[in-house]
C-alpha positions in Angstrom: -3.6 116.4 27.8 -2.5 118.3 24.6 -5.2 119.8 22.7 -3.4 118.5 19.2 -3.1 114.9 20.6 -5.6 112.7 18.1 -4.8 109.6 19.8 -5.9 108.5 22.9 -5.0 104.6 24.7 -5.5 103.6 28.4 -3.4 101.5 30.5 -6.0 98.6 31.1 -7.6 95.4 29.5 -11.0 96.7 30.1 -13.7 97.5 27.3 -15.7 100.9 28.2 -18.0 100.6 25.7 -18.9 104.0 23.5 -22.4 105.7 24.5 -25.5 103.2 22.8 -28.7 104.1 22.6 -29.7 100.1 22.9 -30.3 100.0 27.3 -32.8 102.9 26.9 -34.3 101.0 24.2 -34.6 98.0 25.8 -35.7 98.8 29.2 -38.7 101.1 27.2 -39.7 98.0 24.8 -39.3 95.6 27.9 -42.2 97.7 29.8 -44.3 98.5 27.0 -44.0 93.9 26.6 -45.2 94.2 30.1 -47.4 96.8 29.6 -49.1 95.3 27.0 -49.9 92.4 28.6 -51.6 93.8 31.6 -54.0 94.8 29.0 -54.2 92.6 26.5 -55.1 89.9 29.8 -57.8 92.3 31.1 -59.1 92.8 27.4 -58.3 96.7 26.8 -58.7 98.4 23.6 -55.4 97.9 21.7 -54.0 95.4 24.4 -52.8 92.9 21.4 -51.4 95.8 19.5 -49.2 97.0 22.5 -48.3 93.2 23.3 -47.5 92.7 19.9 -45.3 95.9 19.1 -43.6 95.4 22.8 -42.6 91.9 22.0 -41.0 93.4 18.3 -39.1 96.5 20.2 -37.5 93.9 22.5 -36.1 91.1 20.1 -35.2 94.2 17.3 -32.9 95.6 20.7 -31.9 92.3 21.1 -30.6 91.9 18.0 -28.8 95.1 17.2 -27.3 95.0 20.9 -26.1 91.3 20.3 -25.0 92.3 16.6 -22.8 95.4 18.3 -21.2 92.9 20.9 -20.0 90.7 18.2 -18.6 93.5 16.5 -16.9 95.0 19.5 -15.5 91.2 20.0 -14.6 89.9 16.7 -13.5 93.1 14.6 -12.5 95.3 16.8 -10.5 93.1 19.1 -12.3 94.7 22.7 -12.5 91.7 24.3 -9.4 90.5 26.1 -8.9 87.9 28.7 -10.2 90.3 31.5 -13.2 91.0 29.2 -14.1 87.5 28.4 -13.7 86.5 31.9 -16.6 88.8 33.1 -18.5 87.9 30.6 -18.2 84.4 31.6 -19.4 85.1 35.0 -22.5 87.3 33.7 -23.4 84.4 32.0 -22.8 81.9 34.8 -24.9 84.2 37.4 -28.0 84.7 34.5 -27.9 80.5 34.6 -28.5 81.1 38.2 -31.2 82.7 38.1 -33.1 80.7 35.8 -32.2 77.7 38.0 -33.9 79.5 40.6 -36.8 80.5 37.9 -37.7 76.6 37.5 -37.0 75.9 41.3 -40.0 77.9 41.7 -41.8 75.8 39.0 -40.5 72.9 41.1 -41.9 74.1 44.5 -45.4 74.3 43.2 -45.4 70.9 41.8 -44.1 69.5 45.1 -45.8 71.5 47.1 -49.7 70.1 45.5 -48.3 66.6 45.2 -46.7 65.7 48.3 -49.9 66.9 50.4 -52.9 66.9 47.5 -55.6 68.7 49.4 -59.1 67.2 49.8 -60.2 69.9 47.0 -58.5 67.1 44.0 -59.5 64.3 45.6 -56.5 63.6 48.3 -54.6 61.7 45.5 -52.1 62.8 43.1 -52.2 63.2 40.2 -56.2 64.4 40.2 -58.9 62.4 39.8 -60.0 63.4 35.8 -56.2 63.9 34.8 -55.7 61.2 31.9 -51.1 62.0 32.8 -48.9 61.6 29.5 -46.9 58.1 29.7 -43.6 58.8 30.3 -42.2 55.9 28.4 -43.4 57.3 25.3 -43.0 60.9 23.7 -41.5 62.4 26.8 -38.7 59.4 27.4 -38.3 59.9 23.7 -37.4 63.8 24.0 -34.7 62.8 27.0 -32.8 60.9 24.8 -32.7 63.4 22.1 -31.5 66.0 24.4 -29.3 63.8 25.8 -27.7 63.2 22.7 -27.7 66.6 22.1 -25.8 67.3 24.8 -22.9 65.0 23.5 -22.8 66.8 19.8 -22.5 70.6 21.2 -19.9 68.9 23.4 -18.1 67.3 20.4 -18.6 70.8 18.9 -16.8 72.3 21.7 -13.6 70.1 21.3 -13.9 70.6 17.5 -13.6 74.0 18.2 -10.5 74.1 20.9 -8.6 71.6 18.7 -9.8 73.6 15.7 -11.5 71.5 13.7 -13.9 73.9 11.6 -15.5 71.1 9.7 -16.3 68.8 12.6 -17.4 71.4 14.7 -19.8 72.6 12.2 -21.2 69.5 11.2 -21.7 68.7 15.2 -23.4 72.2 15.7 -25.9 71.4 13.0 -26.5 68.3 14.6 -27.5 70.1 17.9 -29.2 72.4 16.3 -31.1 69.9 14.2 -32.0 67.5 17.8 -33.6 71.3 19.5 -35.8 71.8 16.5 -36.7 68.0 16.7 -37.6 67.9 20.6 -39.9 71.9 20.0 -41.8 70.1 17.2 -42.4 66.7 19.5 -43.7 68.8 22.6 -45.9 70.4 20.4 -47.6 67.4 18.9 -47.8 66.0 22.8 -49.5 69.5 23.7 -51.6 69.0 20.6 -53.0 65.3 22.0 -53.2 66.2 25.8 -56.9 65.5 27.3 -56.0 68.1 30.1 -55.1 72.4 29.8 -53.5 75.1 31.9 -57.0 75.3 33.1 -57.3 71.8 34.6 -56.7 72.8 37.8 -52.9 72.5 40.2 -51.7 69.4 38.0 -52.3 71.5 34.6 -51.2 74.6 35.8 -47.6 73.5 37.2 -47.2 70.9 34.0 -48.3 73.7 31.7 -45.8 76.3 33.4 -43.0 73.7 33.9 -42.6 72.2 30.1 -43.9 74.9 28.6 -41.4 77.5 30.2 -38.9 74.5 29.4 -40.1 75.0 26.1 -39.3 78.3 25.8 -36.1 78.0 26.8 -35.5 75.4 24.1 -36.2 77.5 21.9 -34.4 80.6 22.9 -31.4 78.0 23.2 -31.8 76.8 19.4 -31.8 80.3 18.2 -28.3 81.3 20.1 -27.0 78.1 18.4 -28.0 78.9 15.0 -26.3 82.3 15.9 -23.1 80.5 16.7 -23.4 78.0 13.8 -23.6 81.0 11.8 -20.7 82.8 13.7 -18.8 79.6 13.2 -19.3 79.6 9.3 -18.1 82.6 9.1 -14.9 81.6 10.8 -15.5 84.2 14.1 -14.5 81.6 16.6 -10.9 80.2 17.4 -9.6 78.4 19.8 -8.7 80.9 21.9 -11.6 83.1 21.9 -14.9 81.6 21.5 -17.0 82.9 24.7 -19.8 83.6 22.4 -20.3 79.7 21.8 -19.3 78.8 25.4 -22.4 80.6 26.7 -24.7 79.0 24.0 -23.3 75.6 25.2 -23.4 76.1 29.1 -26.9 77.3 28.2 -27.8 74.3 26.4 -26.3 72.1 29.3 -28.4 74.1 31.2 -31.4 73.1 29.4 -30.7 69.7 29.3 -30.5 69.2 33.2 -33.6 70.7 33.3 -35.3 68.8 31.2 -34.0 65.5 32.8 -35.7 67.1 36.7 -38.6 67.4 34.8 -39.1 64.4 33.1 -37.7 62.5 36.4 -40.2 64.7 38.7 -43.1 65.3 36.2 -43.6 62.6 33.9 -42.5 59.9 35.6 -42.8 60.4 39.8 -45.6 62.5 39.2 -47.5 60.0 36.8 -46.7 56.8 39.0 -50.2 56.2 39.7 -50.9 55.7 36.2 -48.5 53.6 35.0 
């Protein structure tokens, strides 16, 4: 190629992304997090600190990675169809593995239930275990995230018929339902009569909902992302993958949730009711 030639252009839809400093980052902050805790559970000297600053290194790369992707996508124009389609199917195959992340969770809690061992008493759930009614709190958070469900999918057809308004207002909505079922878990945390330490039933209830949990929360941050993306006009109809994974996510959560509540709270507590 000419030496005088300033302008260069390839002959695909592809995005190769310019050299980031944002994987080496985030692969060192991610084992320094893990790092961290290795010591902080055995009670080293500075074990906290090295949790602590692990756990800031990894959602700072987070967001300056995430903040250069949106760039790359909404004012620079790299994402075509091709691009938005592997996207897509990254997003799909990270859903997968979390599905196989709370099969796990799912395993254990079969596994102790199905054949309770002479150790808790042959019965199920443990003799000692005071269970959470699952027509109360717990039937209450299904039908909020059920209905939450329905508003990010009314935000989703705001957004393909492009209805700004509507799908703002519906985003809130979901947004508002998340914040609603994080603050009702913790109040039923708050009142349980049984820990993580409570032997099998506490540890796989602990794990399952608190995990869940977590991934409530995670999903109500990428939503106030989009709801902030969406006020700021970066979605169309066209192109809005960026709110598409934050909704398959949420569905994702949802589902969950309903195992849970079906397996956990209400199979799992039947003895009690």
């Amino acid at each position: 190629m000419d030496n005088n030639t300033k302008f260069y252009s390839h002959r695909h839809p592809y995005h190769l992304v310019d050299v980031s400093p944002w994987p080496i980052l985030g692969a060192s902050s991610a084992l320094l997090l893990a790092v961290g805790g290795v010591m902080y559970m055995h009670s080293y000297n500075y074990g906290s600190f090295v949790l602590s600053f692990g756990f800031v290194m990894v959602l700072y790369t987070m967001i300056v990675w995430w903040r250069d992707v949106i760039r790359e996508s909404t004012f620079e124009g790299h994402h075509t169809t091709v691009v938005q389609t592997g996207l897509k199917y990254g997003m799909i195959l990270f859903i997968s593995t979390e599905v196989m992340f709370f099969f796990a969770f799912f395993w254990a809690f079969f596994g102790a239930s199905l054949s309770p061992t002479v150790e808790i008493g042959s019965i199920w759930p443990p003799k000692g275990i005071d269970v959470f009614k699952p027509w109360q709190v717990p039937l209450l958070n299904t039908l909020i995230l059920l209905l939450s469900g329905i508003t990010i999918t009314w935000a989703h057809h705001a957004i393909l018929y492009n209805r700004r308004r509507s799908a703002i207002r519906a985003l809130f909505f979901t947004v508002l339902l998340g914040a609603i079922f994080t603050c009702l878990q913790v109040m039923e945390y708050l009142e349980a009569t049984f820990t993580i330490a409570d032997g099998i039933y506490g540890t796989t209830f602990y794990m399952a909902t608190g995990f869940h949990g977590i991934h409530v929360l995670i999903g109500t941050t990428f939503l106030i992302v989009c709801l902030i993306r969406l006020r700021s006009s970066h979605f169309t109809s066209k192109h809005h993958v960026g709110f598409e994974a934050a909704a398959w996510y949420w569905h994702f959560v949802d589902v969950v949730w309903l195992f849970l509540y079906v397996s956990i709270y209400w199979w799992g507590g039947a003895p009690y009711l």
